[in-house]
C-alpha positions in Angstrom: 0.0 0.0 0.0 1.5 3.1 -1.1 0.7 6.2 0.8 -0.1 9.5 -0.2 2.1 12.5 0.5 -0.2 14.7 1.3 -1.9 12.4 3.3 1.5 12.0 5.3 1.8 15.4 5.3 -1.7 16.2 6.9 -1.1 13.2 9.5 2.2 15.0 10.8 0.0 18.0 10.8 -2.7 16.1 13.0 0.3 15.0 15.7 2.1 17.7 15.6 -1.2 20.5 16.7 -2.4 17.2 19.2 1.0 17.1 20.8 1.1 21.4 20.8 -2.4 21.4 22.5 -1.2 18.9 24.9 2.0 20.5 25.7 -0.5 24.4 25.8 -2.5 22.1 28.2 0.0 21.6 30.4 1.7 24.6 30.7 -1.6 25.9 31.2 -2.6 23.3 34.4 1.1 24.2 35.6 0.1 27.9 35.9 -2.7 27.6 37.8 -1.5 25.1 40.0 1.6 27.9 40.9 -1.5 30.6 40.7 -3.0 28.5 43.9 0.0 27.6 45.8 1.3 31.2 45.6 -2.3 32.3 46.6 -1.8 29.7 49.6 1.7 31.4 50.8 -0.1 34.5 50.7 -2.8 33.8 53.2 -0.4 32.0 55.5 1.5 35.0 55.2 -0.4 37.0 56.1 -1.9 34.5 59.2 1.7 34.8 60.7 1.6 38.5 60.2 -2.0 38.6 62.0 -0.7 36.3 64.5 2.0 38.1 65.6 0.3 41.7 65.6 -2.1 40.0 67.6 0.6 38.8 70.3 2.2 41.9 70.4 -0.9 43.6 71.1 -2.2 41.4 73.4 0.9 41.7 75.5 1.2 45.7 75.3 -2.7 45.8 76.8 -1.7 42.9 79.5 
């Protein structure tokens, strides 16, 4: 069976956006996985911040 060229030439088109969408995918997943952990160390930034303004003060008014 003797393939067409063109018909090669449109499967390596096929891969080659499947693997890019894949890849765009992935990249995109990693983002918003570094989106929520970065949200994550802000709020327990800003616990520990809260927490100790809260010691201090308690301490000053006792």
């Amino acid at each position: 069976m003797v393939l067409d060229p063109e018909y090669l030439d449109r499967i390596k088109e096929e891969v080659s956006e499947r693997k890019a969408k894949e890849k765009l995918g992935g990249i995109q997943q990693h983002g918003l996985i570094r989106d929520f952990l970065m949200t994550l160390a802000a709020a327990g930034a800003f616990i520990v911040v809260a927490a100790i303004f809260g010691f201090i003060l308690h301490h000053i008014r006792y």
